[in-house]
PDBQT receptor file of N, H, CA, C and O in Angstrom, charges set to zero:
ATOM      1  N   UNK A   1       0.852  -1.175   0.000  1.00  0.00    +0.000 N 
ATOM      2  CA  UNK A   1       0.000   0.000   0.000  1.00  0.00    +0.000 C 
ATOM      3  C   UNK A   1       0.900   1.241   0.000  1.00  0.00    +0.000 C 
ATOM      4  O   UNK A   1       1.635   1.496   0.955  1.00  0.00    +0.000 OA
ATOM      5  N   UNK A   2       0.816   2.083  -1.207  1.00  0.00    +0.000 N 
ATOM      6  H   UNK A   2       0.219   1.876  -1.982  1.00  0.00    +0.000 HD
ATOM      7  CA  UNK A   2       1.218   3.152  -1.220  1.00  0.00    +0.000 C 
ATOM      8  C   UNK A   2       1.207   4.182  -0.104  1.00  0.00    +0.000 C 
ATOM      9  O   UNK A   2       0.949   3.538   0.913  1.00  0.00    +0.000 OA
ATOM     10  N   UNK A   3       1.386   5.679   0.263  1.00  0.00    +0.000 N 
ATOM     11  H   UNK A   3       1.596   6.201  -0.563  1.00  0.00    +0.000 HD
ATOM     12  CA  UNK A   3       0.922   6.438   0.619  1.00  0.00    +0.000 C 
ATOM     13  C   UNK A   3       0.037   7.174   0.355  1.00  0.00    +0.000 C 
ATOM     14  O   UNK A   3      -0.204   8.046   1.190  1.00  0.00    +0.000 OA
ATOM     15  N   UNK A   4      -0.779   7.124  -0.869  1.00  0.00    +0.000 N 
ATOM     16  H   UNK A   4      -0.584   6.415  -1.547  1.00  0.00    +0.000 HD
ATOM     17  CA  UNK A   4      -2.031   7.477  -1.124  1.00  0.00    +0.000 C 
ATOM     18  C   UNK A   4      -3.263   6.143  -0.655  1.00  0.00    +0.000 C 
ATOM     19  O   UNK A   4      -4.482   6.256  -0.530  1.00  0.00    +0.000 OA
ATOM     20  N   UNK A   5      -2.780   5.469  -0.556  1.00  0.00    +0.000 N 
ATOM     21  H   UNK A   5      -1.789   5.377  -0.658  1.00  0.00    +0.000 HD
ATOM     22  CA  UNK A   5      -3.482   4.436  -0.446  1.00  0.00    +0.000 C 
ATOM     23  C   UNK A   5      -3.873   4.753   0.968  1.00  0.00    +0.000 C 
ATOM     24  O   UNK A   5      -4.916   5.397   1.080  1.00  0.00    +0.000 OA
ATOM     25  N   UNK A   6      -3.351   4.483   1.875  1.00  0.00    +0.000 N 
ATOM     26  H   UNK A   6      -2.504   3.959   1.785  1.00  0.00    +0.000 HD
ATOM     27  CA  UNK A   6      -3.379   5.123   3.500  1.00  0.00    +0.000 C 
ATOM     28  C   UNK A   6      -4.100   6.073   3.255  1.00  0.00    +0.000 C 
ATOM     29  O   UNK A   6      -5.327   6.062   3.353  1.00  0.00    +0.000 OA
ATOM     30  N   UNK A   7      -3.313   7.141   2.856  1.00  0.00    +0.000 N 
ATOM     31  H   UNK A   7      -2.316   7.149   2.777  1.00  0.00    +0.000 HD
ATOM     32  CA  UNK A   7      -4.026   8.681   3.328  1.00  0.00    +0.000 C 
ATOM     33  C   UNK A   7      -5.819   8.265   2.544  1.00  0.00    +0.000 C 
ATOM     34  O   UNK A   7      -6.837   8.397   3.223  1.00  0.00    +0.000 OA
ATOM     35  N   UNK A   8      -5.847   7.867   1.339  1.00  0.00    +0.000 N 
ATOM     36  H   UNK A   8      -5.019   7.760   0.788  1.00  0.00    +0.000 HD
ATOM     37  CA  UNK A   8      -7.690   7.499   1.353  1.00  0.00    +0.000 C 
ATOM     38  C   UNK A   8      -8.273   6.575   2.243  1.00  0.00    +0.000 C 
ATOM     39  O   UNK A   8      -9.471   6.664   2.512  1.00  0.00    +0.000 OA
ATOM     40  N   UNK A   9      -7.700   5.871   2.633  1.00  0.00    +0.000 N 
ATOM     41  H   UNK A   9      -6.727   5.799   2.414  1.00  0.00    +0.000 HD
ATOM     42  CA  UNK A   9      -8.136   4.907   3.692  1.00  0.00    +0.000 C 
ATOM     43  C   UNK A   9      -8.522   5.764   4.843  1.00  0.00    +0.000 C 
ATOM     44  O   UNK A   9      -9.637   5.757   5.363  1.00  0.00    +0.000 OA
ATOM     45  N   UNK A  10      -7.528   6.493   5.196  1.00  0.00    +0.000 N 
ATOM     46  H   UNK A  10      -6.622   6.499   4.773  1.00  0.00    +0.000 HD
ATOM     47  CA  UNK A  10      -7.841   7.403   6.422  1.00  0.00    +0.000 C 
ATOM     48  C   UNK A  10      -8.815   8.281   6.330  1.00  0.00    +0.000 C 
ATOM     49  O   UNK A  10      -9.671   8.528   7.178  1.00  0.00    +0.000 OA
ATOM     50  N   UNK A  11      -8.659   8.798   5.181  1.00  0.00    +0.000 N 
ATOM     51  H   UNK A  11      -7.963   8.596   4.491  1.00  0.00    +0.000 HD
ATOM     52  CA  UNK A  11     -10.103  10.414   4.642  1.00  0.00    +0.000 C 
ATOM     53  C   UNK A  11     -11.413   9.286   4.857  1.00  0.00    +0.000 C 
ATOM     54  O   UNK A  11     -12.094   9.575   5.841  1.00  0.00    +0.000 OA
ATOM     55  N   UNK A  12     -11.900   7.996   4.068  1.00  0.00    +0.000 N 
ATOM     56  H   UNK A  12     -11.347   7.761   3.268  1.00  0.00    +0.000 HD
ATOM     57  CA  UNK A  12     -13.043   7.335   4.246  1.00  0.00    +0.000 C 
ATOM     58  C   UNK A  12     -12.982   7.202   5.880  1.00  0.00    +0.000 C 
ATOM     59  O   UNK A  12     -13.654   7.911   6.630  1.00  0.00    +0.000 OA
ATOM     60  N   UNK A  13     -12.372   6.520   6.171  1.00  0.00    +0.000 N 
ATOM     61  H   UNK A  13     -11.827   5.944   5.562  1.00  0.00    +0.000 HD
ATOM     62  CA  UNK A  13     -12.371   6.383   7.769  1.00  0.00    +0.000 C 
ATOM     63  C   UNK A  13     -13.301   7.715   8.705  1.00  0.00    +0.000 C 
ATOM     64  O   UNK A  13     -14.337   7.559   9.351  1.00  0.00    +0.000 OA
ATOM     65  N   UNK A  14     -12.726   8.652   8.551  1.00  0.00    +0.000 N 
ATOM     66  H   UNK A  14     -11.884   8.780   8.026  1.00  0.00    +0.000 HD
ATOM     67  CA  UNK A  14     -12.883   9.830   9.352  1.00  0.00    +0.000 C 
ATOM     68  C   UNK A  14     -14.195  10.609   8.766  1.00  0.00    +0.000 C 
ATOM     69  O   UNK A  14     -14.850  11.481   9.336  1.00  0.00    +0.000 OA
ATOM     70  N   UNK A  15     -14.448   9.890   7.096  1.00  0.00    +0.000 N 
ATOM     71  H   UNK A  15     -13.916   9.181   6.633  1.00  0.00    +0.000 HD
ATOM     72  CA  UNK A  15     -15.850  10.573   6.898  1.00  0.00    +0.000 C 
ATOM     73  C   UNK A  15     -17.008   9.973   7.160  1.00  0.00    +0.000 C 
ATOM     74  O   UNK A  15     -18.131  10.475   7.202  1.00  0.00    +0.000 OA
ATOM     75  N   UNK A  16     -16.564   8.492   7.394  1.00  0.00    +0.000 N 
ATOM     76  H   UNK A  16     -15.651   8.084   7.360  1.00  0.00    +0.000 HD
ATOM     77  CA  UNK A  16     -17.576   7.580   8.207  1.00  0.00    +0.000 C 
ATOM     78  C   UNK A  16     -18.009   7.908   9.709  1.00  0.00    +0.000 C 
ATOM     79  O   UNK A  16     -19.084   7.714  10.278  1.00  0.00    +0.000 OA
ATOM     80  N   UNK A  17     -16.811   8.470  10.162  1.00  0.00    +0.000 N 
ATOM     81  H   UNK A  17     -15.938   8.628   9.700  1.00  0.00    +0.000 HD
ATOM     82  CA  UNK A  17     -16.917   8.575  11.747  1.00  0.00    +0.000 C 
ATOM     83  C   UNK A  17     -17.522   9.814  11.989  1.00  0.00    +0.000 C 
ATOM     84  O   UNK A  17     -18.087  10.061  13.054  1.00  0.00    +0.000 OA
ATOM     85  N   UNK A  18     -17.393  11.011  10.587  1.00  0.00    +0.000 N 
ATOM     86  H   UNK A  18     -16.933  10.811   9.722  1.00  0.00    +0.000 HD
ATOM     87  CA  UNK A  18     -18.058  12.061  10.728  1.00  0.00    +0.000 C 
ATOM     88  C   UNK A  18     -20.030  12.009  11.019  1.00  0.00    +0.000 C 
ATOM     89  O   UNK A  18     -20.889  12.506  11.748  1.00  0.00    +0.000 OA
ATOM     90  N   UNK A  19     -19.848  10.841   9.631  1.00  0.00    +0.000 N 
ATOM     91  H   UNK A  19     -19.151  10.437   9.039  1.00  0.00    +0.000 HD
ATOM     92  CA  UNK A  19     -20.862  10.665   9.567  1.00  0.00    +0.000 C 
ATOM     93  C   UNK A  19     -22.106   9.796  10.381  1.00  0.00    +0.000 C 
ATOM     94  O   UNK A  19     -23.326   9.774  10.218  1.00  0.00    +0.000 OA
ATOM     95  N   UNK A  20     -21.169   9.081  11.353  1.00  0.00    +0.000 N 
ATOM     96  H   UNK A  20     -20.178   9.099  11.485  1.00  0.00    +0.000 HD
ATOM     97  CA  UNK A  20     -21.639   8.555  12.676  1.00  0.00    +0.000 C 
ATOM     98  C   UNK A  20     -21.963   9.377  13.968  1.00  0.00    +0.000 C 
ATOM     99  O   UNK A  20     -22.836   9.176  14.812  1.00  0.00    +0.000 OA
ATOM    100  N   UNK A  21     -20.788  10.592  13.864  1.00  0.00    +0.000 N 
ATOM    101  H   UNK A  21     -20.079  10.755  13.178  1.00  0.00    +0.000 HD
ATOM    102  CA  UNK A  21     -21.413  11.582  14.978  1.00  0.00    +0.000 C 
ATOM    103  C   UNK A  21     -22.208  12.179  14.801  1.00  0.00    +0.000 C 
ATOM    104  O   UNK A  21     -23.046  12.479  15.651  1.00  0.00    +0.000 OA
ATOM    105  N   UNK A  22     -22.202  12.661  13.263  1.00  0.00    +0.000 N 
ATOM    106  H   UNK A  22     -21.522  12.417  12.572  1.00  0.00    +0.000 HD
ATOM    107  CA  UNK A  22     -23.812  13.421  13.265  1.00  0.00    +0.000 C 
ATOM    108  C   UNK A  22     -25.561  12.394  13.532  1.00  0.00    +0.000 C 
ATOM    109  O   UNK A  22     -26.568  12.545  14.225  1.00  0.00    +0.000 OA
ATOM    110  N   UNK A  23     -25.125  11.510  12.635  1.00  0.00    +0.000 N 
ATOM    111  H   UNK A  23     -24.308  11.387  12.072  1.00  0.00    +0.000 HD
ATOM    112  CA  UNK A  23     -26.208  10.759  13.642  1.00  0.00    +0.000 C 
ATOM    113  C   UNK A  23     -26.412  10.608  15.079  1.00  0.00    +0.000 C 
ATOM    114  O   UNK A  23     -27.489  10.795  15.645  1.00  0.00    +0.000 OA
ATOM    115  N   UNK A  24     -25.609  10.351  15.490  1.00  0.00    +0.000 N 
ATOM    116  H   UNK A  24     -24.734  10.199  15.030  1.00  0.00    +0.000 HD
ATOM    117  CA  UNK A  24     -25.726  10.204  16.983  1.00  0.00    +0.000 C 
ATOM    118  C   UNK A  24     -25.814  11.320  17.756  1.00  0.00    +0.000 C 
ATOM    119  O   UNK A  24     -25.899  11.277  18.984  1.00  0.00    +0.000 OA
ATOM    120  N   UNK A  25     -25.788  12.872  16.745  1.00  0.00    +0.000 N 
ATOM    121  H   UNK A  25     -25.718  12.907  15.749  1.00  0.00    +0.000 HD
ATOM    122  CA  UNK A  25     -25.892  13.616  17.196  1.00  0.00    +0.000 C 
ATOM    123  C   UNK A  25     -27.356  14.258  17.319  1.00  0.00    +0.000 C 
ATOM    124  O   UNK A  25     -27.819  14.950  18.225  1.00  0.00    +0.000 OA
ATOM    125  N   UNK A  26     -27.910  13.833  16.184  1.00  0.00    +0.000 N 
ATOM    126  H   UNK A  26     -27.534  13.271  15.448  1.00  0.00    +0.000 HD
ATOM    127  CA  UNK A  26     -29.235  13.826  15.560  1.00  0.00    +0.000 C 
ATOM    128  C   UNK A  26     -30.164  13.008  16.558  1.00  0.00    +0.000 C 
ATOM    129  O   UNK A  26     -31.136  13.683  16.896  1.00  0.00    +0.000 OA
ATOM    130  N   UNK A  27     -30.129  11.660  17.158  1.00  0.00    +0.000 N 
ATOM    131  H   UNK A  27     -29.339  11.111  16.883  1.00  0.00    +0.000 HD
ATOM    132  CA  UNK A  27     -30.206  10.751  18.246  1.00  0.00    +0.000 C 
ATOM    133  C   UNK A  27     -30.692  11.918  19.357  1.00  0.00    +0.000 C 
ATOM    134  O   UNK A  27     -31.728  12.376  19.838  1.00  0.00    +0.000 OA
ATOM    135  N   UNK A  28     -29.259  12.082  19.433  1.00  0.00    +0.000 N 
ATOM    136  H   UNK A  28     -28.417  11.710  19.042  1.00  0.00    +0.000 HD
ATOM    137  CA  UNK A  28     -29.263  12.736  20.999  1.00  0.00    +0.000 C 
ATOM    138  C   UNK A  28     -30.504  14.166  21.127  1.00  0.00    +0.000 C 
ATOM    139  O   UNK A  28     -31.435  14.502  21.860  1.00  0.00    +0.000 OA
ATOM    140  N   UNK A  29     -30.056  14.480  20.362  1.00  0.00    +0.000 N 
ATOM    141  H   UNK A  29     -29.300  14.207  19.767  1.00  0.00    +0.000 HD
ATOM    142  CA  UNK A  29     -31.049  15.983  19.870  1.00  0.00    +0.000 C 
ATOM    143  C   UNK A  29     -32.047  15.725  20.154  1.00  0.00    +0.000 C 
ATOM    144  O   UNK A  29     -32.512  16.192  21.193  1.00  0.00    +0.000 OA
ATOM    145  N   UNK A  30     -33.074  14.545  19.031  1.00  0.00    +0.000 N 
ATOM    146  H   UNK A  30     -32.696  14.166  18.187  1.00  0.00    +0.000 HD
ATOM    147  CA  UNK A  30     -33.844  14.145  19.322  1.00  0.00    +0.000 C 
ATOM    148  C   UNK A  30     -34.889  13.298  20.874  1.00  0.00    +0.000 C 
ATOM    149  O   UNK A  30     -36.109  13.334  21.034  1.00  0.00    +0.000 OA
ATOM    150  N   UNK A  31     -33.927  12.683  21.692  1.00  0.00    +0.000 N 
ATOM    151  H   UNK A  31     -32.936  12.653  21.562  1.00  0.00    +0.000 HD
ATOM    152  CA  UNK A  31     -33.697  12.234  22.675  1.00  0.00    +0.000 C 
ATOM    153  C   UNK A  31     -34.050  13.675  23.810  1.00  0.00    +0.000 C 
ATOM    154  O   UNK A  31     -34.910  13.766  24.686  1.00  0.00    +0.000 OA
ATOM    155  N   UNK A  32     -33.261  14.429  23.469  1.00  0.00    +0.000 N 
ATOM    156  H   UNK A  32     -32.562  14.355  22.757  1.00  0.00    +0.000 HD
ATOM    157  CA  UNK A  32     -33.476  16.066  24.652  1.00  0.00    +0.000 C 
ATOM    158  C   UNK A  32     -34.342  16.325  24.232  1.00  0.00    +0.000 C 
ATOM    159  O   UNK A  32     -34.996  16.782  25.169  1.00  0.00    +0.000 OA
ATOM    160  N   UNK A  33     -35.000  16.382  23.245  1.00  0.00    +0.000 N 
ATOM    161  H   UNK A  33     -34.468  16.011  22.484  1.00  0.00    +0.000 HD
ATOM    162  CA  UNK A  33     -36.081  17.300  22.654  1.00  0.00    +0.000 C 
ATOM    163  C   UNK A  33     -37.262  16.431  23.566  1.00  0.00    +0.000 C 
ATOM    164  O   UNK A  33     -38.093  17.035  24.245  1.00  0.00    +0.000 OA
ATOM    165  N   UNK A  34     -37.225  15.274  23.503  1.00  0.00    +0.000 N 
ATOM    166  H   UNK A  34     -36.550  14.783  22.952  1.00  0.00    +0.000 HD
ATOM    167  CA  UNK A  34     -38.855  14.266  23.561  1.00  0.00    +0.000 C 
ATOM    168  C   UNK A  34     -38.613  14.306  25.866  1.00  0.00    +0.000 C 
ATOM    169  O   UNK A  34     -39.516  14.064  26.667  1.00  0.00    +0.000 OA
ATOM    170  N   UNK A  35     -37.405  14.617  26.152  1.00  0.00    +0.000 N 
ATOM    171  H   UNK A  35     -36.672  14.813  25.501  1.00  0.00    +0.000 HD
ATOM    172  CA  UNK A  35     -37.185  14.352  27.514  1.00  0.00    +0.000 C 
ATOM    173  C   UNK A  35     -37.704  16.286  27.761  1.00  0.00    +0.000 C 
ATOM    174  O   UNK A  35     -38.092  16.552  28.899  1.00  0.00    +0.000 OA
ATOM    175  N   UNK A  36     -37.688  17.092  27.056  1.00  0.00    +0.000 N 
ATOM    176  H   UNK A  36     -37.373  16.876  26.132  1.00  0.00    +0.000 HD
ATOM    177  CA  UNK A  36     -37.951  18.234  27.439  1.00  0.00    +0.000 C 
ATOM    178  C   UNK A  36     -39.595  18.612  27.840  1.00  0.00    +0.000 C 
ATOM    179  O   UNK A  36     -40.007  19.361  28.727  1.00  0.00    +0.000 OA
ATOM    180  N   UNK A  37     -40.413  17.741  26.764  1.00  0.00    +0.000 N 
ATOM    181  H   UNK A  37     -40.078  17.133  26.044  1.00  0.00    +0.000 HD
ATOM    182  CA  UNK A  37     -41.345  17.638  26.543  1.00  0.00    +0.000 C 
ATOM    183  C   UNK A  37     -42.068  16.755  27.616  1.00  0.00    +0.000 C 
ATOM    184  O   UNK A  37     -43.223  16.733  28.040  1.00  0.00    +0.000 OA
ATOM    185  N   UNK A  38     -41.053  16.108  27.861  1.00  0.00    +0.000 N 
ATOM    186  H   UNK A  38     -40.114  16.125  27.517  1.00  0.00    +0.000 HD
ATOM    187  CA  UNK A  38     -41.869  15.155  29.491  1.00  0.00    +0.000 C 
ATOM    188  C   UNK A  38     -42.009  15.747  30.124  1.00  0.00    +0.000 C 
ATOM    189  O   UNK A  38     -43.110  15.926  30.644  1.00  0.00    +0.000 OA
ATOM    190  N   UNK A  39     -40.497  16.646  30.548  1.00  0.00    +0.000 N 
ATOM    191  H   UNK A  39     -39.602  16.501  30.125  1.00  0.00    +0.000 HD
ATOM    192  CA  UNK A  39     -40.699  17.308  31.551  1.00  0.00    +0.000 C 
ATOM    193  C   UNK A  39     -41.321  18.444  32.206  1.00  0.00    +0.000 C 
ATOM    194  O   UNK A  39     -41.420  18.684  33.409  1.00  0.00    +0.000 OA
ATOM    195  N   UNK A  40     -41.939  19.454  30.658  1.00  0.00    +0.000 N 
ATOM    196  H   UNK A  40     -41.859  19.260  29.681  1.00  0.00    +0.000 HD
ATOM    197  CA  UNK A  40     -43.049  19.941  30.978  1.00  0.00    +0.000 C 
ATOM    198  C   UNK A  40     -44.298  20.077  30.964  1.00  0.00    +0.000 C 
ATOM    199  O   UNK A  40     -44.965  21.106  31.069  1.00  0.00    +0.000 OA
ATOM    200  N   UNK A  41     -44.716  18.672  30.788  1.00  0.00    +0.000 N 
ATOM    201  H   UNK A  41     -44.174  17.836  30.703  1.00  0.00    +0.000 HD
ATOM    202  CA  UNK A  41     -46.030  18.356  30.694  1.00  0.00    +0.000 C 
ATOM    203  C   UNK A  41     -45.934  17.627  32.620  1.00  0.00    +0.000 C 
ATOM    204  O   UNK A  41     -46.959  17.664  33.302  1.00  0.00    +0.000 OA
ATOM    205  N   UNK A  42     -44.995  17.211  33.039  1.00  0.00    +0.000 N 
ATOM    206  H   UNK A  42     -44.162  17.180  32.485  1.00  0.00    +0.000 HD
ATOM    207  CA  UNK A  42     -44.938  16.927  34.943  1.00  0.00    +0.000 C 
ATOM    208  C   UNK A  42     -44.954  18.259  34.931  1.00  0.00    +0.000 C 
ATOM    209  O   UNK A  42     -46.098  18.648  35.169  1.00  0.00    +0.000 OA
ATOM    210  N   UNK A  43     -44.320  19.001  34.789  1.00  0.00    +0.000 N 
ATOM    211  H   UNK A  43     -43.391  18.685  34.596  1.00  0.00    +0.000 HD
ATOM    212  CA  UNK A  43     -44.464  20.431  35.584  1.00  0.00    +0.000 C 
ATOM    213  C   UNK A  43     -46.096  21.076  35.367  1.00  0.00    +0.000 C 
ATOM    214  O   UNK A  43     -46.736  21.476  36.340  1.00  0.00    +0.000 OA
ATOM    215  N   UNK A  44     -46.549  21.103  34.223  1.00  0.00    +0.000 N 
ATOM    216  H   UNK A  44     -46.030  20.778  33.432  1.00  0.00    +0.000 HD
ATOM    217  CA  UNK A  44     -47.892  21.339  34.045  1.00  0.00    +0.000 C 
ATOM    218  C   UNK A  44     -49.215  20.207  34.928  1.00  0.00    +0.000 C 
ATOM    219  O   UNK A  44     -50.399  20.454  35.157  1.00  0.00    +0.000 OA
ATOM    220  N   UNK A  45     -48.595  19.272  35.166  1.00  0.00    +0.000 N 
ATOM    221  H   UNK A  45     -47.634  19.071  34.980  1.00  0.00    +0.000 HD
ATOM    222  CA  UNK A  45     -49.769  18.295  36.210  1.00  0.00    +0.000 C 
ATOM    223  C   UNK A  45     -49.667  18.628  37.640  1.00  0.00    +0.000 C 
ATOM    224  O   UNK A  45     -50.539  18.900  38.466  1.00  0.00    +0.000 OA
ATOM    225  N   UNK A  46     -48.027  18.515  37.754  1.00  0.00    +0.000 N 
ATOM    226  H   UNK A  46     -47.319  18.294  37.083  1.00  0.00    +0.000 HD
ATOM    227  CA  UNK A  46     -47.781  19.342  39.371  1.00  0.00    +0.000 C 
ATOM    228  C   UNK A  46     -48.614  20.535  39.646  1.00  0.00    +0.000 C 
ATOM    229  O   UNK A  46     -49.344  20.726  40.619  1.00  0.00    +0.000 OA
ATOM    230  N   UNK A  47     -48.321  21.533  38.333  1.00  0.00    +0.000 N 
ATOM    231  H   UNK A  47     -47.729  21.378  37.543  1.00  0.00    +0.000 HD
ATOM    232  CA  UNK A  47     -49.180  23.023  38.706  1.00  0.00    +0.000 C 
ATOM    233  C   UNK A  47     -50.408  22.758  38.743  1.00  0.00    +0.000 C 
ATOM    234  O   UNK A  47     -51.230  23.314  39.471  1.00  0.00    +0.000 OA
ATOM    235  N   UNK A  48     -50.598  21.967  38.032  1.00  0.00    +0.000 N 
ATOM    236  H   UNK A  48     -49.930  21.515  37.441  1.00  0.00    +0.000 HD
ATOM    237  CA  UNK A  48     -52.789  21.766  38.142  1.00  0.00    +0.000 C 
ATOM    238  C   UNK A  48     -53.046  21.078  39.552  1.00  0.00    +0.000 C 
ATOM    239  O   UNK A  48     -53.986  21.447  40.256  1.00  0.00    +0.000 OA
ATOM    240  N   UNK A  49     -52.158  20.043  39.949  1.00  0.00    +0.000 N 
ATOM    241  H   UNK A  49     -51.394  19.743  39.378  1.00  0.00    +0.000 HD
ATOM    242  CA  UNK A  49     -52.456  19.327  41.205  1.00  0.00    +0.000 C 
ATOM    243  C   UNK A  49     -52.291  20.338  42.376  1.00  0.00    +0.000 C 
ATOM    244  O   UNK A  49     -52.920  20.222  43.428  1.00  0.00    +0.000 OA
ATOM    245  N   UNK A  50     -51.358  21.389  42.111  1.00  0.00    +0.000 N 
ATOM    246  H   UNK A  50     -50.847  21.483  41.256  1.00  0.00    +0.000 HD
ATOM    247  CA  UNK A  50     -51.366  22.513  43.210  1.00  0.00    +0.000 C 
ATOM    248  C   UNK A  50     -52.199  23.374  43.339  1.00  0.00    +0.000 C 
ATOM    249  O   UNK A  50     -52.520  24.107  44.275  1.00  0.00    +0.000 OA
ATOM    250  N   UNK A  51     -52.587  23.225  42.181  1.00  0.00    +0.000 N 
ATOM    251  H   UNK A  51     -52.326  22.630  41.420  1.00  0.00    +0.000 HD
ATOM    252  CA  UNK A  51     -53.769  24.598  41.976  1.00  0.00    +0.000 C 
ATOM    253  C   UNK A  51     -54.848  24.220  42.746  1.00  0.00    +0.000 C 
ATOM    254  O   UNK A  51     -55.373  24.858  43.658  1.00  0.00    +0.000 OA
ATOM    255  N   UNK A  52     -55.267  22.662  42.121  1.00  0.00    +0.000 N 
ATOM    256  H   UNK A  52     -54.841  22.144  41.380  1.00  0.00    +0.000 HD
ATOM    257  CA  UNK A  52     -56.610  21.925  42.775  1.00  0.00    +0.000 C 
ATOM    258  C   UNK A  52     -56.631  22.099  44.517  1.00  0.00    +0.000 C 
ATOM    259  O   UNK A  52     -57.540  22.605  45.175  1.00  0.00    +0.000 OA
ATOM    260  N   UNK A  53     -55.124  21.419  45.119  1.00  0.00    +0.000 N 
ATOM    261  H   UNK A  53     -54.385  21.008  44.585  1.00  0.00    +0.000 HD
ATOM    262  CA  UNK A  53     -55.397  21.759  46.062  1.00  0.00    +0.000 C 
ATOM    263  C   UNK A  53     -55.421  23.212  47.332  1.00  0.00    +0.000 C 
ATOM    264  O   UNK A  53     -55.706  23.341  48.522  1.00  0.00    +0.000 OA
ATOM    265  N   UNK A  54     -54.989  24.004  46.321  1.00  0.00    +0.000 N 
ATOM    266  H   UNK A  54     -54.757  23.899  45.354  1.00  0.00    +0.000 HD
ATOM    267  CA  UNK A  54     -54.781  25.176  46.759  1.00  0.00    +0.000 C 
ATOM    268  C   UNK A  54     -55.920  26.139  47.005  1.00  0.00    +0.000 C 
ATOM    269  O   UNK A  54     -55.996  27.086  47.788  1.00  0.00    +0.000 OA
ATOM    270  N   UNK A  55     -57.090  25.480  45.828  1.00  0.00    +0.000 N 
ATOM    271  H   UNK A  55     -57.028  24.710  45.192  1.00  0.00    +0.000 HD
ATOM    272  CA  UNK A  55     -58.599  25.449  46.008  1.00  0.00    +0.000 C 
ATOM    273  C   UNK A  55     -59.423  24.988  47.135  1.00  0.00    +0.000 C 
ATOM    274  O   UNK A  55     -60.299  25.499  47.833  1.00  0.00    +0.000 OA
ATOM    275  N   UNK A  56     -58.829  23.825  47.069  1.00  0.00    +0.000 N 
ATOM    276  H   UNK A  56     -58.117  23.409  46.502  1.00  0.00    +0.000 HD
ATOM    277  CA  UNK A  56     -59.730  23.046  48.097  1.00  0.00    +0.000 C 
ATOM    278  C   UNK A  56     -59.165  23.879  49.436  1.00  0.00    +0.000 C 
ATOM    279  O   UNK A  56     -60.094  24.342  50.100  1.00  0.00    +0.000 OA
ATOM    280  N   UNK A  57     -57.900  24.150  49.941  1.00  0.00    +0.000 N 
ATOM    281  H   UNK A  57     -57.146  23.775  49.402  1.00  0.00    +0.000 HD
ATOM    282  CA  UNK A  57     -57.767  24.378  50.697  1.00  0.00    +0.000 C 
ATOM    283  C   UNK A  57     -58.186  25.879  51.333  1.00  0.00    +0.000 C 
ATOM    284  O   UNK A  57     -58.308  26.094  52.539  1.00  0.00    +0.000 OA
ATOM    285  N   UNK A  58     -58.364  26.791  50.351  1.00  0.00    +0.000 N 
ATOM    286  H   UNK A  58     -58.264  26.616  49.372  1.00  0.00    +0.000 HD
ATOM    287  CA  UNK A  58     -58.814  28.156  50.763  1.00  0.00    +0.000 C 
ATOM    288  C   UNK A  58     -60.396  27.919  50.494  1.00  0.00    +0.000 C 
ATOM    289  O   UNK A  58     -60.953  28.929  50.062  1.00  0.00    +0.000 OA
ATOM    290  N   UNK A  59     -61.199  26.830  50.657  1.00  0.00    +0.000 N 
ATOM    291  H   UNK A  59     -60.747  26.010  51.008  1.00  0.00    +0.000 HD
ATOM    292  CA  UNK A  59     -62.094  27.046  50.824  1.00  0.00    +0.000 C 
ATOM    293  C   UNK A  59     -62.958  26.647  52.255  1.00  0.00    +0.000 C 
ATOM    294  O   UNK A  59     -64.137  26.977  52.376  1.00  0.00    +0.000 OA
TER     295      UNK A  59
């Protein structure tokens, strides 16, 4: 194997791996996005469950 031979071996290599982090980056993104969304739909049940009893209780 030449030295061009390597050095393309290496460029595919590293555009595969490029192309693995962006997926996994895409993953992750996706992943925060759907965990953000949990978490404020609990914060929105907490506030209604406080509200309810915050009702009941000033009455």
């Amino acid at each position: 194997m030449d030295i061009f031979d390597t050095l393309e071996d290496r460029v595919e290599k590293l555009l595969a791996r490029k192309k693995a982090l962006e997926e996994e980056n895409a993953a992750l993104r996706a992943e925060a996005s759907r965990l953000a969304e949990e978490k404020k739909a609990v914060a929105q049940r907490i506030d209604s469950l406080l509200e309810k009893l915050q009702t009941e209780l000033d009455s």
